[in-house]
N, C-alpha and C positions, 0 to 999 in steps of 0.2 A: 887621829886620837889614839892616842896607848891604853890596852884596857887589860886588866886581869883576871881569869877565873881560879879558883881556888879551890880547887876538888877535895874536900876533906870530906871525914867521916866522921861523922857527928855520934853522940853519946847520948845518957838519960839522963845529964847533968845538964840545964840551961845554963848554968855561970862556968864551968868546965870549958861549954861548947861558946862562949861568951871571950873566955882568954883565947881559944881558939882562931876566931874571928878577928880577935887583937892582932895578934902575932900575924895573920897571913895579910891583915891591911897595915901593919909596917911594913912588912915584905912587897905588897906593891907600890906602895908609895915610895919607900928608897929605889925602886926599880922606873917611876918616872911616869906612874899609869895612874889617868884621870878617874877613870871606873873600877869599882871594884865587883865581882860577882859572886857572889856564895849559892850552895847551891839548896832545893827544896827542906825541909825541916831542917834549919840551920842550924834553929834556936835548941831542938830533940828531936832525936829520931822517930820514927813511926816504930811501931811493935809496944807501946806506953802507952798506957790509958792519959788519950791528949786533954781530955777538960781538965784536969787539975793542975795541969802546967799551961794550960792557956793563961795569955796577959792582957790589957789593952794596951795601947799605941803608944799609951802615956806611962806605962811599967817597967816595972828595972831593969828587962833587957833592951826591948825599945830602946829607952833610954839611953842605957850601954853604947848600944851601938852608936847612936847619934854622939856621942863624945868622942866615938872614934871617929869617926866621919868628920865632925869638927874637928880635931886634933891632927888627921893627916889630910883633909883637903879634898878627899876621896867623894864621890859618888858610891854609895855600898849597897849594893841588893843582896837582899836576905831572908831566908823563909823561914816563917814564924809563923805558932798560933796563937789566934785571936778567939774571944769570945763572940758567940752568934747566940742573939735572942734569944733562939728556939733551943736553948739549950746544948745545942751541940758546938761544933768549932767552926771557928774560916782558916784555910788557908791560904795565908795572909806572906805577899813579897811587901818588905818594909823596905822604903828606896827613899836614902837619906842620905843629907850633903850635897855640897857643890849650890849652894843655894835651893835646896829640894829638900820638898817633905809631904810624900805621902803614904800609899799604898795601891797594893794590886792582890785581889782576892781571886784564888783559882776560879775559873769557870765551868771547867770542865771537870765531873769528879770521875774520878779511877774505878768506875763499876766494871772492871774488867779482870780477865785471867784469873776467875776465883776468890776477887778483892773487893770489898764495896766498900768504900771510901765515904759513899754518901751516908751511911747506916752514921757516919761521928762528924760527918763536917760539911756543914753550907756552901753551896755555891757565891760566888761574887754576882754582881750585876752589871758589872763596867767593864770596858777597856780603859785600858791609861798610857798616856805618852808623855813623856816629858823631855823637856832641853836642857842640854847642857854645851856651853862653849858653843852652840850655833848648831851642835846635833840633836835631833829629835829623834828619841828613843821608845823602843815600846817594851810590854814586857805578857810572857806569857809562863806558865806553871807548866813542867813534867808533860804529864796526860797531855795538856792543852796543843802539843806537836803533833797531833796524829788529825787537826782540824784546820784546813787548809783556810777556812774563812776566814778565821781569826786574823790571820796574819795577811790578810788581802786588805780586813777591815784597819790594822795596824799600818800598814802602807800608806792607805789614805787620808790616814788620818795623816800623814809625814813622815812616818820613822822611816829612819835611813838604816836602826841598827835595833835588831830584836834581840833582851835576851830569856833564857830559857831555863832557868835555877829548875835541878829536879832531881827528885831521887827513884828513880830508873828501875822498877821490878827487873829482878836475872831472873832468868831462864834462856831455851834454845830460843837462838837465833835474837835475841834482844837488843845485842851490843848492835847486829846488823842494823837492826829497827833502826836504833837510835839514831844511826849517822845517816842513814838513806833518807827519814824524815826530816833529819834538820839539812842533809841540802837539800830534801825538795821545797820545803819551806821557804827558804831563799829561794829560790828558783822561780813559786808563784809570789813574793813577795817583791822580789827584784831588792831584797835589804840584807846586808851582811845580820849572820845569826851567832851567836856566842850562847851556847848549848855548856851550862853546867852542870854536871850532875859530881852525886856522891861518887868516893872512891867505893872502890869492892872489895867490899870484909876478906872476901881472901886473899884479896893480895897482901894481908899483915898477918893471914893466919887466924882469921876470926870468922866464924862460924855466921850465914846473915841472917839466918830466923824464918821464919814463915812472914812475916810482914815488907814492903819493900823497901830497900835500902839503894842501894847503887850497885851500877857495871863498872861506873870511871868512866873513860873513852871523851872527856870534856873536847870539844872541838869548837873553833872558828869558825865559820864557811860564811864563802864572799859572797855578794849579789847574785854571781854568775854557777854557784854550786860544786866550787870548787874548796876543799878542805884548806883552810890555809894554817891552822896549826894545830894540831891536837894533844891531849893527854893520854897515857897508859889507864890503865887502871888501877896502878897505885895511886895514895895519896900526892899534891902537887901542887904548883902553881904555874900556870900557863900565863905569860905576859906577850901580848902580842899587838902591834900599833894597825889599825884598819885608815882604808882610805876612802871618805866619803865621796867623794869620783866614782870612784869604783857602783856606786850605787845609779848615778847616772849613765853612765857608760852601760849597764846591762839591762838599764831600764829603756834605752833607746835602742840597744841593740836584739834586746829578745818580745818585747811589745806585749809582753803579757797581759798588763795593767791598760795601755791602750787600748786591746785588741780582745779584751774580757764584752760578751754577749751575756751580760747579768741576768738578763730576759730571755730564755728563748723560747722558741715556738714549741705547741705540741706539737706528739708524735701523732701521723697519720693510722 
């Protein structure tokens, strides 16, 4: 399957970051790719007070999207906020097209490096996987890489191909994070991973704020934890074809998922 990630840098315009989203799924769809990935706050960046530009599902950018997704044929994952009950937000992956329509609410919030995430936006309570063309795909938020269950629980459930839309706090040592986590990910998942995050405000010369935004650094990685194509940190689009083989092959050859002691014994 041919899939693309689209490492942009999102703005405090939803319809801006809307033609955005346009223009990079014509760009994979004349390029030949079934999937398309956007990466966390697609719809606005974080550093914006999110409740007044949250939407529901059924709102004009939603919406938006799903015309493009109709119109080029695409599979589109895209982070968006949503309303939550309790007054505050979800953040919400909208995954539309290809005969597909749902959602995936982060689970894991970003109460970390000085950030609390949770203080403006609900957790989700599901995982989700869905198929497309005979793949079953999973999907997980930013934060949610640094939680190795998730993605065991994702395996099992069938996904062969996890992806990872997120906007990636910088600091030292981050950009390392980022890639060592998504191949370890694949690694305990034994499923190729497609890790998209924002590009990084300075590689255009833009300043990224106290809130998080992206490093760039958008990578592939196979079953086996091997990068198979990545992005810089500029803005871009990464189109690369994976081979669902390749998921088998590494899942018989490294037995993680057989050889998992879910239960073990106490310690003496």
């Amino acid at each position: 399957m041919r899939i693309a990630l689209a490492q942009t840098l999102s703005g405090t315009d939803p319809a801006g970051n809307l033609t955005l989203l346009t223009e990079r799924a014509e760009d994979a769809a004349g390029a030949g790719a079934r999937v398309l990935v956007l990466p966390e706050a697609a719809m606005v960046r974080f550093g914006v007070p999110l409740e007044p530009v949250a939407e529901p599902l059924d709102g004009p950018w939603a919406e938006g999207v799903r015309k493009v997704a109709e119109r080029t044929g695409l599979l589109v994952v895209a982070g968006m906020f949503t309303p939550s009950p309790d007054g505050r937000v979800r953040n919400t992956l909208l995954i539309t097209g290809a005969g597909v329509d749902t959602r995936y609410d982060k689970l894991h919030l970003y109460d970390a490096f000085g950030f609390r995430e949770s203080d403006r936006v609900a957790p989700g309570d599901r995982t989700v996987t869905v198929e497309v063309d005979g793949l079953r795909i999973g999907f997980a938020t930013c934060y949610d890489l640094r939680f190795p269950e998730l993605f065991r629980k994702l395996a099992g459930d069938g996904a062969e191909l996890i992806v990872v839309p997120a906007s990636w706090g910088a600091g030292a040592g981050k950009v390392e994070q980022w890639e060592v986590l998504a191949r370890a990910r694949a690694l305990d998942s034994g499923c190729w991973v497609a890790a998209c995050d924002q590009a990084d405000p300075a590689s255009v010369g833009e300043e990224a704020g106290r809130a998080p935004t992206g490093v760039g650094h958008s990578a592939v990685v196979d079953p086996f934890g091997a990068v198979h194509a990545r992005l810089g940190a500029e803005p871009g689009l990464l189109v690369t074809d994976i081979d669902p083989e390749r998921v088998t092959a590494a899942r018989d050859a490294i037995g993680v998922l057989a050889n998992a002691r879910l239960s073990l014994p106490d310690g003496a």
